[in-house]
C-alpha positions in Angstrom: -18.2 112.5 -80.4 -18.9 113.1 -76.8 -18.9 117.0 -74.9 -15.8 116.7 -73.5 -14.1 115.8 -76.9 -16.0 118.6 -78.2 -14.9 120.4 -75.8 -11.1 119.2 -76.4 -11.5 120.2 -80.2 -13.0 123.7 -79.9 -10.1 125.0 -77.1 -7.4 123.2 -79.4 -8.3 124.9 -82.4 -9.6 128.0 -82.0 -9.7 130.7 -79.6 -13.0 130.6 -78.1 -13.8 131.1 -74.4 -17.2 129.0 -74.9 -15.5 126.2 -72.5 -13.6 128.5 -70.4 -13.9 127.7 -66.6 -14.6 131.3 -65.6 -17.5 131.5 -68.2 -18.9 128.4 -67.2 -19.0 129.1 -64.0 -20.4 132.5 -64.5 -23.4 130.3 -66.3 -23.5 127.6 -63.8 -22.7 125.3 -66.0 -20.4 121.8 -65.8 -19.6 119.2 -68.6 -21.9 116.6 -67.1 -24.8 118.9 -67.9 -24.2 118.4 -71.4 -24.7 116.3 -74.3 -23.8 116.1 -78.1 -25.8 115.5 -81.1 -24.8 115.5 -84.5 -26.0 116.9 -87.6 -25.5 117.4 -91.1 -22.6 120.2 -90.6 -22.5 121.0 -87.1 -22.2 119.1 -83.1 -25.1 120.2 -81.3 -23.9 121.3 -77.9 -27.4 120.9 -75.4 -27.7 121.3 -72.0 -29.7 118.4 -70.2 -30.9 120.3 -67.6 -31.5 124.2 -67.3 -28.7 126.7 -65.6 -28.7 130.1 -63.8 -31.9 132.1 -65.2 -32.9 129.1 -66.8 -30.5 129.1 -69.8 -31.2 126.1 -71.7 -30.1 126.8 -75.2 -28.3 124.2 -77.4 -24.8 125.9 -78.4 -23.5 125.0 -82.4 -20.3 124.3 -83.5 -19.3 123.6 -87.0 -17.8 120.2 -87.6 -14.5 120.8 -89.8 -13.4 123.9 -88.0 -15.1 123.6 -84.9 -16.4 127.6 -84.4 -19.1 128.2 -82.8 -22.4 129.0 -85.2 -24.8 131.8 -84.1 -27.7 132.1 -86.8 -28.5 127.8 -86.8 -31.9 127.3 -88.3 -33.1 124.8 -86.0 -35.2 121.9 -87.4 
């Protein structure tokens, strides 16, 4: 799975505003700048390069239902 079908998954089934232009935008954010990783039960949403206040936090999404997780013990 890339970002952009992550991306595709997350709007289609549920009703998140992670990928929502206006929010992006807000973060200076674009696809391009990210990248997917995968892992046991989640997509690991990460940012190749840092954004507005240097935001560079990896975003988590779980792989069944494709919500976003908050509380991810990273490894």
């Amino acid at each position: 799975m890339n970002s952009s079908e992550l991306k595709y998954n997350v709007q289609t089934m549920t009703n998140s505003h992670f990928f929502d232009r206006k929010t992006m935008k807000f973060f200076g954010d674009t696809m391009a700048n990210y990248g997917c990783r995968s892992y046991k039960g989640y997509w690991e949403l990460w940012r190749k390069t840092p954004v507005k206040g240097g935001l560079q936090n990896s975003a988590y999404f779980d792989k069944k239902t494709f919500k976003q997780i908050l509380d991810v013990e990273e490894e």
